[in-house]
N, C-alpha and C positions, 0 to 999 in steps of 0.2 A: 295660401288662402284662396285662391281660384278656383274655382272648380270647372271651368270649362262653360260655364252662362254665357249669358248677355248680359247678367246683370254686375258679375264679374268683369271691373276694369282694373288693368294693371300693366306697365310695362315688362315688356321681357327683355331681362339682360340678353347681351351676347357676349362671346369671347371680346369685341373688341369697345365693351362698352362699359366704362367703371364704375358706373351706375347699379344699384341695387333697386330691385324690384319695388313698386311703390305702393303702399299698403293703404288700399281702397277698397273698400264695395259700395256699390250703391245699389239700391230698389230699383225695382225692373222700371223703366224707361213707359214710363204710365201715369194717369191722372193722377195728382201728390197725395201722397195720406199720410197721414202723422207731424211732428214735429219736425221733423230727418229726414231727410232724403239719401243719406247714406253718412257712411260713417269713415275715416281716414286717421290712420297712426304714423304720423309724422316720425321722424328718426331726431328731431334736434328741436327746438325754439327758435331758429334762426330761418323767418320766415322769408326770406329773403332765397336762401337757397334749397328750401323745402318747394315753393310756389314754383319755380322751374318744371317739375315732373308732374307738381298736381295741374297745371294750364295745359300742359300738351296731350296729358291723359283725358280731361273734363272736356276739349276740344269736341273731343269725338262727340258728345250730346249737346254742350252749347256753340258752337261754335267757337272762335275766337274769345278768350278770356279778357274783358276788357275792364272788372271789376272784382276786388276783393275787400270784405267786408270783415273785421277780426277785434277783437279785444285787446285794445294796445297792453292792459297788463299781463297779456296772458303770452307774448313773445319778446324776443329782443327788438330795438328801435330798427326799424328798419323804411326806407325813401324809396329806392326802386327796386324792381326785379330784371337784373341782367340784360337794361336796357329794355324791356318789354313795354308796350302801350298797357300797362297794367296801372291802372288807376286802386291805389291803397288806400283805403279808410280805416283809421284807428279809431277805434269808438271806445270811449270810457265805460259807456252803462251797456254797453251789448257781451251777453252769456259769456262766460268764457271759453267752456269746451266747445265752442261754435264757429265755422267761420262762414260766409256768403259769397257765394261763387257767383258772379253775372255775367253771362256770353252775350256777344255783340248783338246776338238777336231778339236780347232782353228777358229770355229762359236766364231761371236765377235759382242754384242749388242751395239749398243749407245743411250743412255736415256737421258730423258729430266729430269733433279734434278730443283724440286719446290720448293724453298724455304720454308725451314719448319714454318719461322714465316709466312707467307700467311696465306691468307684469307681461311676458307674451299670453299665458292664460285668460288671465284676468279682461286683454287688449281683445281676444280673437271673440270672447263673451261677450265685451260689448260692443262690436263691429258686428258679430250676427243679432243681437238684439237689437238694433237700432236701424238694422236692414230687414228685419222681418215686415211686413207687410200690414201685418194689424199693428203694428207697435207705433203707439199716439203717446210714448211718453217725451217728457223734457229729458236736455241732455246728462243734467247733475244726476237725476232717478235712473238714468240707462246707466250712469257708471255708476253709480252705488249699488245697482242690482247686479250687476258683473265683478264686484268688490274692487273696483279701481280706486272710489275713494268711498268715504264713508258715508252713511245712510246720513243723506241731507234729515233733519227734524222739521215736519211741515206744523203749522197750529191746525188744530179743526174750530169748529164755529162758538164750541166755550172757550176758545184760546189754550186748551191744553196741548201742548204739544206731544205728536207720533210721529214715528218713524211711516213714511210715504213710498211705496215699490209699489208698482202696477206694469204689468207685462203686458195688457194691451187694454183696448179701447173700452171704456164699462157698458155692460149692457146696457139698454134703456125700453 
């Protein structure tokens, strides 16, 4: 998934490192726009030893990862990360596909979390849609436009309900 940016972060394996690459992008390193500020496909639920490779990578633009913010239903229980000054908040009402990264310097990232069972297809569509630039949607409409899960039904103003995808920011 790299292409060789800045806006592309990722670990690189080595022969002596049993580590697998960690599947991140984020929007270029610039005034925030949208919902997202990047997007991340975690390999398990087990936030505990996922947040190891996402702190040392986010490093590079926060600083020190001193804060994670996440949906307790949406991972396994999880208390610390590998001894780290990582302060964990499980929030019952905060998004699911979303977690909140805050580096010691109080720069504070929000990512799109992909379902790790997803499709690699379906995972690589909404990791580039939600790093696009003009893209101002919520995280449930970024995967339901990328087919990860299904088209959330939004009401309109007579309360009928539609199907809601929008790929970026509406004109005005």
């Amino acid at each position: 998934m790299t292409s060789g940016s800045d806006t592309d972060l990722a670990l690189q394996t080595t022969v002596d490192s049993p580590r697998p690459p960690l599947r991140l992008r984020l929007k270029p390193n610039a005034p925030p726009t949208g919902y997202v500020d990047g997007a991340w496909w975690p390999r398990s639920r087990d936030l505990a030893a996922e947040l190891t490779a996402l702190a040392e990578v986010l490093a590079i633009r926060l600083g020190p990862v001193v804060r994670v913010a996440f949906a307790a239903a949406a991972w396994k229980p999880v208390s610390e990360v590998d001894g780290r000054a990582i302060r964990l908040t499980a929030l019952r009402s905060q998004e699911k596909h979303i977690v909140r990264v805050s580096g010691s310097d109080g720069i504070q990232l929000t990512l799109l979390v992909v379902p790790p069972e997803a499709s690699g297809a379906a995972s690589h569509a909404a990791i580039m849609l939600a790093t696009r630039r003009a893209n101002w949607d919520g995280p449930a409409d970024i995967l339901a436009a990328a087919g990860v899960v299904p088209v959330a039904p939004h009401q309109n103003k007579h309360g009928m309900l539609r199907p809601r995808l929008r790929t970026r920011r509406p004109q005005r």
